[in-house]
DSSP file (Angstrom, degrees, kcal/mol; ACC not computed):
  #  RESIDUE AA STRUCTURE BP1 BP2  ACC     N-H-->O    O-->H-N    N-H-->O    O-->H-N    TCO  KAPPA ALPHA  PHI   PSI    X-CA   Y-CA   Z-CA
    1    1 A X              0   0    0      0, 0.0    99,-0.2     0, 0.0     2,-0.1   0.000 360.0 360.0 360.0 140.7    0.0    0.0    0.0
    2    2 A X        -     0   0    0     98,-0.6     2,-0.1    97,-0.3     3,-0.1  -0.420 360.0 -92.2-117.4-173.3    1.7    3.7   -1.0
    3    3 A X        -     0   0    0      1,-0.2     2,-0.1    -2,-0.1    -1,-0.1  -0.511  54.5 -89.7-104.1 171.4    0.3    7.1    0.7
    4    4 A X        -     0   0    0     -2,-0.1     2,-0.4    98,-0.1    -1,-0.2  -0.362  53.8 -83.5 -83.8 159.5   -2.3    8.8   -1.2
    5    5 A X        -     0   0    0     96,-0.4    -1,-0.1    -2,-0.1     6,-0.0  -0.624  31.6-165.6 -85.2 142.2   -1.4   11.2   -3.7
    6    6 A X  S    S+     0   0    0     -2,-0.4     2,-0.2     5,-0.0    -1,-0.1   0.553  70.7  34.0-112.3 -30.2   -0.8   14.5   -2.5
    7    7 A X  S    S-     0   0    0      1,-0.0     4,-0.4    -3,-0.0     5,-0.1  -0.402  79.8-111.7-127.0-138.8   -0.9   16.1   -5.8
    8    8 A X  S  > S+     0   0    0     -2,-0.2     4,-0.9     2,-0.1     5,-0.2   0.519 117.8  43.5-118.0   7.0   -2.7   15.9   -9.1
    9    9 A X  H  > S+     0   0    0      3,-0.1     4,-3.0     2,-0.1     5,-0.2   0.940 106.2  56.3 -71.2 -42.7    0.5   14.8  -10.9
   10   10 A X  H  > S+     0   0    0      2,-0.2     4,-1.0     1,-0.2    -2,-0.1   0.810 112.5  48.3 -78.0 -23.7    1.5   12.4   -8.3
   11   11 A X  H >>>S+     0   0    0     -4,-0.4     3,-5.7     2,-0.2     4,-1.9   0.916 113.9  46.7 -58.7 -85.1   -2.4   11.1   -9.3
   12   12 A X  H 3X5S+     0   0    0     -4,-0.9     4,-2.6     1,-0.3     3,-0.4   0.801 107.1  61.4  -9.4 -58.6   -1.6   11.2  -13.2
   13   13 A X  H 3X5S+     0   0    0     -4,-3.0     4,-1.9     1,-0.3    -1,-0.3   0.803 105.3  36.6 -50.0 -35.4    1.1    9.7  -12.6
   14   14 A X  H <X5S+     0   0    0     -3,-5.7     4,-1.8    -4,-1.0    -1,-0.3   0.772 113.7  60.6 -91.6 -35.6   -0.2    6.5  -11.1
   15   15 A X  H  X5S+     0   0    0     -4,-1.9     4,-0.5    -3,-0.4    -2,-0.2   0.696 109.5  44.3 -69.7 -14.7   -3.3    6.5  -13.7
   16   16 A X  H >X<S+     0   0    0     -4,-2.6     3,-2.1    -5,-0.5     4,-0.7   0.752 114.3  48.1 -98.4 -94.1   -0.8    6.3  -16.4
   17   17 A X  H 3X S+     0   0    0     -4,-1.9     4,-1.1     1,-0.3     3,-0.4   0.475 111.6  47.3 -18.4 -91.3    1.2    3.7  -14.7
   18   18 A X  H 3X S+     0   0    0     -4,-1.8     4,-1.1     1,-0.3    -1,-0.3   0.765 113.4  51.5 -27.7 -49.4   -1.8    1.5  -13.9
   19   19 A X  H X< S+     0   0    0     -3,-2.1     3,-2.1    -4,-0.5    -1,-0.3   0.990 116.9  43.4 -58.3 -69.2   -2.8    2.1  -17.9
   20   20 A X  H 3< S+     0   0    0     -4,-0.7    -2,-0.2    -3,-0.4    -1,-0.1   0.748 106.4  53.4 -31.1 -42.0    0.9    0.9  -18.9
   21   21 A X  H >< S+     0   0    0     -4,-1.1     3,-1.6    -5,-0.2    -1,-0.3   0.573  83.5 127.0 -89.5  -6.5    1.3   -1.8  -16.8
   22   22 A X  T << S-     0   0    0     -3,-2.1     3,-0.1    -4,-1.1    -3,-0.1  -0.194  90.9 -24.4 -54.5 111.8   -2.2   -3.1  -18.4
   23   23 A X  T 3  S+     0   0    0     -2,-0.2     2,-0.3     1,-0.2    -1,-0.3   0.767 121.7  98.0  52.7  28.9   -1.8   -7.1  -20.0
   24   24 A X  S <  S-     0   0    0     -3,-1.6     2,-0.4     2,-0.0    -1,-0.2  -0.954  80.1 -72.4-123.1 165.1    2.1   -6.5  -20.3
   25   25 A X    >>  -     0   0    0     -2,-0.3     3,-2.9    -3,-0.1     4,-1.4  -0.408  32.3-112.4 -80.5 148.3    4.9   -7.3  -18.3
   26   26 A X  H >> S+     0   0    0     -2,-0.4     3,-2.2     1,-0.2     4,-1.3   0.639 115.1  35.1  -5.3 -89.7    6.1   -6.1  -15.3
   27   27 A X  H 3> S+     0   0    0      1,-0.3     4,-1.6     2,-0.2    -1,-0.2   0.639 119.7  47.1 -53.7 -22.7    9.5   -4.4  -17.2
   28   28 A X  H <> S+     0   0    0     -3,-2.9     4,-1.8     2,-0.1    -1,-0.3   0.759 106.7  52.9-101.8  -0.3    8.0   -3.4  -20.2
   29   29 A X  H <X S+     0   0    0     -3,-2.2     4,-1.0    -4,-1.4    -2,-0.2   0.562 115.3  51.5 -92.5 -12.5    4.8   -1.7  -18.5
   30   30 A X  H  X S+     0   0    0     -4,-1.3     4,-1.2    -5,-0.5     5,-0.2   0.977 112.7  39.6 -79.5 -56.5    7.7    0.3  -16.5
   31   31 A X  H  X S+     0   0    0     -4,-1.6     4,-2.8     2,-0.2     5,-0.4   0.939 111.7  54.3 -64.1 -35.0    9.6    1.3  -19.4
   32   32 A X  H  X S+     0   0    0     -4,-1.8     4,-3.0     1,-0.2     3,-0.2   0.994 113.3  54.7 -65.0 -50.7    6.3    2.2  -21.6
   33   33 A X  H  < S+     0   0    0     -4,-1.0     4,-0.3     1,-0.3    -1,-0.2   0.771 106.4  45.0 -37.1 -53.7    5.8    4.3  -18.3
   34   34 A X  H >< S+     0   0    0     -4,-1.2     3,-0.9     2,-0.2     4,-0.4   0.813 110.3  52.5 -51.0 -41.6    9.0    6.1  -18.3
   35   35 A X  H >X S+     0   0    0     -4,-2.8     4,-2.8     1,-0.3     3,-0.9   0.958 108.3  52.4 -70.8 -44.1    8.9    7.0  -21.7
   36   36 A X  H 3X S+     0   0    0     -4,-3.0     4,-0.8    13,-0.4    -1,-0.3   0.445 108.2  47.9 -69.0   5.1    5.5    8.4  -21.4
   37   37 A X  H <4 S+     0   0    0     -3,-0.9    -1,-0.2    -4,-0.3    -2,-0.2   0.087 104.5  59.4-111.3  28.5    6.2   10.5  -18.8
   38   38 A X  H <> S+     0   0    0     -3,-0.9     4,-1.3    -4,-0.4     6,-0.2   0.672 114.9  41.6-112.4 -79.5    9.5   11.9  -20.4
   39   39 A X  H ><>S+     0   0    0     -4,-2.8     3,-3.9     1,-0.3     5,-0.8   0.812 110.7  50.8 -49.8 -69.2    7.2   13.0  -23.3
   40   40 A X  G ><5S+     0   0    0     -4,-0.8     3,-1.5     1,-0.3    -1,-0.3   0.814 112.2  53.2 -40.0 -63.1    4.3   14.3  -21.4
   41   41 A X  G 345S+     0   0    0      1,-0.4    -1,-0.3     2,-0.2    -2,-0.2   0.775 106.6  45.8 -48.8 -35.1    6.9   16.2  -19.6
   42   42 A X  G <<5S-     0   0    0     -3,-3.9    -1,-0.4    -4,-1.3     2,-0.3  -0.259 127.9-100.0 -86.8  37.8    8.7   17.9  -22.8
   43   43 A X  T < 5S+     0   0    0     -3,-1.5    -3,-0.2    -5,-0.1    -2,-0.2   0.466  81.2 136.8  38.9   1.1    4.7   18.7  -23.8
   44   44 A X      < -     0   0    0     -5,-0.8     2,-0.5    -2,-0.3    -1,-0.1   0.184  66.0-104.0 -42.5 176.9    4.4   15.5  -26.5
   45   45 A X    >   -     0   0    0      1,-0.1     3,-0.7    -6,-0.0     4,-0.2  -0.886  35.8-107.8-111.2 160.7    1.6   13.5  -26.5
   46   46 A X  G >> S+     0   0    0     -2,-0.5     3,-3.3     1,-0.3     4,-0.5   0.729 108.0  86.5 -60.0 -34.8    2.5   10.2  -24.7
   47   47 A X  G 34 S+     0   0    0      1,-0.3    -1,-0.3     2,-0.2     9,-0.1   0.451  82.9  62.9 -68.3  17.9    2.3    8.3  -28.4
   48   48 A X  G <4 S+     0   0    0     -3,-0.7    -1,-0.3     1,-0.1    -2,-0.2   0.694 115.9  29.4-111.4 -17.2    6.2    9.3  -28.9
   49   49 A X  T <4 S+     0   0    0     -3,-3.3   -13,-0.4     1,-0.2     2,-0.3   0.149 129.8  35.9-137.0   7.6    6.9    7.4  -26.1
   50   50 A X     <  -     0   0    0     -4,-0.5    -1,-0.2   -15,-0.1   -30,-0.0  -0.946  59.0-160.9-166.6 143.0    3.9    4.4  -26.2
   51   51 A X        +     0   0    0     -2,-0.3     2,-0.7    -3,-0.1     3,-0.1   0.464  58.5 106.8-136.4 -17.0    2.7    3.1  -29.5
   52   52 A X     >  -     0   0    0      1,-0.2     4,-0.7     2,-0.1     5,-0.2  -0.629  62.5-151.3 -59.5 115.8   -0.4    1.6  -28.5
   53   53 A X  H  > S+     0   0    0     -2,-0.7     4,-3.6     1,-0.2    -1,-0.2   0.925  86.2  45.9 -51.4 -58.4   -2.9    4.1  -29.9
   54   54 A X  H  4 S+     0   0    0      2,-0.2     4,-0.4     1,-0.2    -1,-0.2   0.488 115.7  40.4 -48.5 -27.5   -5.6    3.6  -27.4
   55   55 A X  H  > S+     0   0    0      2,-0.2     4,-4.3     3,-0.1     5,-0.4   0.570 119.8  50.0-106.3 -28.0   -3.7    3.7  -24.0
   56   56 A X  H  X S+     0   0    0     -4,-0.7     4,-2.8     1,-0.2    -2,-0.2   0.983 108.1  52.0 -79.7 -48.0   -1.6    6.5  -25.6
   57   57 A X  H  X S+     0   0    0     -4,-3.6     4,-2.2    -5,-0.2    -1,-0.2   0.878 119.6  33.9 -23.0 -64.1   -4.9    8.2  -26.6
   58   58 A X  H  > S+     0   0    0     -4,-0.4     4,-2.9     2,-0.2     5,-0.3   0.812 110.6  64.8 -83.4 -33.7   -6.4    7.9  -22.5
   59   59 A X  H  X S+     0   0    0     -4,-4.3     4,-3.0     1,-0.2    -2,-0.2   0.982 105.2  44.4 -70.8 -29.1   -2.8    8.4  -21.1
   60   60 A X  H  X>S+     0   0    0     -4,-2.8     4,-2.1    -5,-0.4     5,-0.5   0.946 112.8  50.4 -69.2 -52.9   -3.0   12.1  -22.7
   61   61 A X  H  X5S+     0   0    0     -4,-2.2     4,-2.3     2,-0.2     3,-0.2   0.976 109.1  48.6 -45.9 -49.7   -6.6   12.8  -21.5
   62   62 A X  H  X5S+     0   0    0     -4,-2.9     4,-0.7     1,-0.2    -2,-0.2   0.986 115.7  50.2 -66.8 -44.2   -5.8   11.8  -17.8
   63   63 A X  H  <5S+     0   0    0     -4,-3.0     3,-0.4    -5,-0.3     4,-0.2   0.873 117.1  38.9 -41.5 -37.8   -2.5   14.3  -18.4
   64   64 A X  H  <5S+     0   0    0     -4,-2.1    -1,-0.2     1,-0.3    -2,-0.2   0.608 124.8  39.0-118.5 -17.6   -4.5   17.1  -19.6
   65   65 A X  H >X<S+     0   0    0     -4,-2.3     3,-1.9    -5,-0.5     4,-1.9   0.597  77.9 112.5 -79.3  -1.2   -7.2   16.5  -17.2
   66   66 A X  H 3X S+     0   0    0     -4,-0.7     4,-2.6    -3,-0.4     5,-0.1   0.845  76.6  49.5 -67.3 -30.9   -5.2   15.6  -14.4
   67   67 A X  H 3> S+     0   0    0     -4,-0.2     4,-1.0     2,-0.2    -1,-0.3   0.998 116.8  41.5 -50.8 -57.9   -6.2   18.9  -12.3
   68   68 A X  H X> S+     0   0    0     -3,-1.9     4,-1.6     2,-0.2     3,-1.6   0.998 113.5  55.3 -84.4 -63.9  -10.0   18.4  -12.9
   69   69 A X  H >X S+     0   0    0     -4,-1.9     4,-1.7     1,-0.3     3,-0.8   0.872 108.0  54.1 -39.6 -56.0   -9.7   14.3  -12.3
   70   70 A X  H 3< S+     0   0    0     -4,-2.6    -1,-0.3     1,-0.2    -2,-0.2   0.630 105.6  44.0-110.8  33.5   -8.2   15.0   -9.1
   71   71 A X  H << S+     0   0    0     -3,-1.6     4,-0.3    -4,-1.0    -1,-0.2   0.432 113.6  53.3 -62.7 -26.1  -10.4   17.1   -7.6
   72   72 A X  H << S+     0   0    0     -4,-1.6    -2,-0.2    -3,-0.8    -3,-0.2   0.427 106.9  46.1-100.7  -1.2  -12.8   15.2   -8.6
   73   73 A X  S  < S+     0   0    0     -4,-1.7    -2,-0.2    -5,-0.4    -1,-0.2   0.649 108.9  60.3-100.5  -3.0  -11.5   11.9   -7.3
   74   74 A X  S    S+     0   0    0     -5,-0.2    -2,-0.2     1,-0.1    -3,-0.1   0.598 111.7  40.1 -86.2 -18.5  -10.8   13.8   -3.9
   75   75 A X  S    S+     0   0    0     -4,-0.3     2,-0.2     3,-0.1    -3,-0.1   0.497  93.3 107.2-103.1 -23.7  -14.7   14.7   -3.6
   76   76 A X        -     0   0    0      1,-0.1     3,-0.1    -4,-0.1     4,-0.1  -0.355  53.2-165.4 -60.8 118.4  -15.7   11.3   -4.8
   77   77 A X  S    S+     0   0    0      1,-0.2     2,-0.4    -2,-0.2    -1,-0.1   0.582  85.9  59.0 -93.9  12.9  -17.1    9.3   -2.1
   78   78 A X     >  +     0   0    0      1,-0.3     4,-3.5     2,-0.0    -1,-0.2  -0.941  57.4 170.3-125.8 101.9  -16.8    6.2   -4.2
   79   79 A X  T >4 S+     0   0    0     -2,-0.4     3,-3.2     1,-0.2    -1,-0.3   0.843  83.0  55.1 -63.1 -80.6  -13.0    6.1   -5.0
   80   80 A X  T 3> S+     0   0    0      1,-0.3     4,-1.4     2,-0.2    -1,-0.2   0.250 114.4  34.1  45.7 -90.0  -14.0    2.6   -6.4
   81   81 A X  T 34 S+     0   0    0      2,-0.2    -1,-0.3     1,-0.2    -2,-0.2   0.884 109.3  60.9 -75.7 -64.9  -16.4    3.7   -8.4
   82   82 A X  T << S+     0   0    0     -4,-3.5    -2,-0.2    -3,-3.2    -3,-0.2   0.889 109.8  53.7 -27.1 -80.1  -14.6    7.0   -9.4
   83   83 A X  T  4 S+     0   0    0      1,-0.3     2,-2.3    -4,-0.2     3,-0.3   0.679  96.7  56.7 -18.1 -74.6  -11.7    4.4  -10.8
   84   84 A X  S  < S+     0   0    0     -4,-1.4    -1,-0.3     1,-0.2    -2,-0.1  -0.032 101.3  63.6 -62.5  30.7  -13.5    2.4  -12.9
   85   85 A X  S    S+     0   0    0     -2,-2.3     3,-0.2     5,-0.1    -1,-0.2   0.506  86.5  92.5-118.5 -61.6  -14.7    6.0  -14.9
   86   86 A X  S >  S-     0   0    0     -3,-0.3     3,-1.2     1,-0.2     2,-0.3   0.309  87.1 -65.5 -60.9 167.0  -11.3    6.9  -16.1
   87   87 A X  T 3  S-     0   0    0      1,-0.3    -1,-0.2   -29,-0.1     3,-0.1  -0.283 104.6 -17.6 -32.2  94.8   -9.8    6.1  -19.1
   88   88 A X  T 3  S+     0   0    0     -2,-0.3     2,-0.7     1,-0.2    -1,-0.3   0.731  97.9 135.0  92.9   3.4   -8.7    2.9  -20.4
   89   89 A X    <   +     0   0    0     -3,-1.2    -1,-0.2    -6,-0.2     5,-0.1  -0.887  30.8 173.6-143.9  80.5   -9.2    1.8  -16.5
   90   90 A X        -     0   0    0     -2,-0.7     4,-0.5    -3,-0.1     5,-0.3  -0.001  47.1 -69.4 -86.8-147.4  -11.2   -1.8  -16.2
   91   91 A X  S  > S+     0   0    0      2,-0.2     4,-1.9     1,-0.2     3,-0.4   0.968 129.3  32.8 -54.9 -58.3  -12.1   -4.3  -13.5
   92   92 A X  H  > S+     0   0    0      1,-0.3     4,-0.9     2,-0.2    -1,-0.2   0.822 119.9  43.8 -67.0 -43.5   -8.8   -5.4  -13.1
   93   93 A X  H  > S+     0   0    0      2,-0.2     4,-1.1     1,-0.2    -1,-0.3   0.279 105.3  66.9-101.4  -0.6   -6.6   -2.6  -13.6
   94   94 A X  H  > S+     0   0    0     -4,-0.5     4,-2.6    -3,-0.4    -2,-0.2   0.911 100.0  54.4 -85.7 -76.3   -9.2   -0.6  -11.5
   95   95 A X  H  X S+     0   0    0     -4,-1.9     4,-1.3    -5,-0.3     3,-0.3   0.736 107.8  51.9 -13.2 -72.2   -7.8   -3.0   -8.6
   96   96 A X  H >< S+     0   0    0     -4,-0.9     3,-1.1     1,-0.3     4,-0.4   0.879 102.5  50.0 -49.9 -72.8   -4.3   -1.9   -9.2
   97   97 A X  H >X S+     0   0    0     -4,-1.1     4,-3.3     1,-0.2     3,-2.2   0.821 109.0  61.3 -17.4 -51.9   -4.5    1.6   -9.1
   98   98 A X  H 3<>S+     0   0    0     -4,-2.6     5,-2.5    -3,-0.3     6,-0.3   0.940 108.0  43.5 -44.2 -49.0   -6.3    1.1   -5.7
   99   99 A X  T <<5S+     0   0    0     -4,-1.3   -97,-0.3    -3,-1.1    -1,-0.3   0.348 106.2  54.2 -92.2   8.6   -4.0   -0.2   -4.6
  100  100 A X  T <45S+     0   0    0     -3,-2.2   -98,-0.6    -4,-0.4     2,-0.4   0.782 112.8  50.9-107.2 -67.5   -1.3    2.0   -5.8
  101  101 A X  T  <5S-     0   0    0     -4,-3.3   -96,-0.4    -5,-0.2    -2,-0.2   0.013 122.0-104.9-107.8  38.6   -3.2    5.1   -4.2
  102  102 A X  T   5S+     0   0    0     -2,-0.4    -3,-0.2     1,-0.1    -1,-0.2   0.536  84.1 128.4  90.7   5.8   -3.5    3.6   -1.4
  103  103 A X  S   <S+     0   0    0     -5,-2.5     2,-0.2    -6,-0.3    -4,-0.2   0.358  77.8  16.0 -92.7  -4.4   -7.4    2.5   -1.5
  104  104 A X  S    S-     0   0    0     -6,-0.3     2,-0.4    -8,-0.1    -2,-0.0  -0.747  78.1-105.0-163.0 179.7   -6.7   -1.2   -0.6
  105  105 A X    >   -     0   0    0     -2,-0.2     3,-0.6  -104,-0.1     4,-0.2  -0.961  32.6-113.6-121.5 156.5   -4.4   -3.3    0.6
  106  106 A X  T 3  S+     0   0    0     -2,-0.4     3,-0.2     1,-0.3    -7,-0.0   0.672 115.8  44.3 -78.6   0.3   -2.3   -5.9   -1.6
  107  107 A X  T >  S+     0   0    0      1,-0.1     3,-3.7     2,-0.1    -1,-0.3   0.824  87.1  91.5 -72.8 -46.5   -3.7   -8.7   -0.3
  108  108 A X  T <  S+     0   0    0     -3,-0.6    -2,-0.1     1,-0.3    -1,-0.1   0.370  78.5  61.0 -17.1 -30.0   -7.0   -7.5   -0.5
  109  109 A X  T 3  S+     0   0    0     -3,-0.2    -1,-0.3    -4,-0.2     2,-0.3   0.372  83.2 118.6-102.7 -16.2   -7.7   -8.9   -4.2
  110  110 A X    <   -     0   0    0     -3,-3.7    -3,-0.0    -4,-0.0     0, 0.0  -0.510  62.6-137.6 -67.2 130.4   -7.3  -12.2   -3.2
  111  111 A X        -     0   0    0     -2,-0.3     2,-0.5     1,-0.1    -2,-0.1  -0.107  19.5-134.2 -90.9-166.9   -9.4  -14.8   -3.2
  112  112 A X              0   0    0      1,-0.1    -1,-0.1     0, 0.0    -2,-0.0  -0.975 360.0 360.0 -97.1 115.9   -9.5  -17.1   -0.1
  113  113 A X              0   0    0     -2,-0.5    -1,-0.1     0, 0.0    -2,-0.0   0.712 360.0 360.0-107.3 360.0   -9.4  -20.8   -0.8
């Protein structure tokens, strides 16, 4: 579990991670991560740095929303819920992110047998 994010990059940040690390592996959802936040940083759009149209597509909305998104996940009283709006953000990857900002614990998705 990480602390909640304190600003509305340190949010972005973690909604673009959680988008990266989506059906790849560990090491390449890290690098596609770095690389998109290298562009985003120089002003690019994320697609110089991520070649998936679709994720590059949502990772640039959550950047250029990132103000309004988190303010409005800081008033949500269903982070949850909130999660599972953004971009590119399913069931699964919903999970991750919780647990990335701190909404869960990492056990927490497990089932019990």
């Amino acid at each position: 579990m990480t602390a909640p994010p304190e600003t509305a990059e340190d949010f972005a940040g973690h909604v673009i991670f959680a988008i990266c690390q989506a059906s790849v592996t560990p090491s390449v959802g890290r690098r596609a991560h770095e690389q998109c936040m290298r562009a985003l940083a120089m002003g690019a759009t994320a697609r110089l740095g991520f070649r998936h149209p679709g994720k590059a597509d949502a990772i640039d909305r959550v950047w250029r929303e990132r103000d309004r998104l988190f303010a409005d996940y800081l008033a949500s009283n269903d982070k949850l819920s909130f999660l599972a709006n953004l971009p590119w953000i399913g069931p699964v990857t919903k999970r991750t992110l919780a647990r990335r900002l701190g909404l869960m614990a990492a056990q927490e998705h497990r089932a019990v047998a």
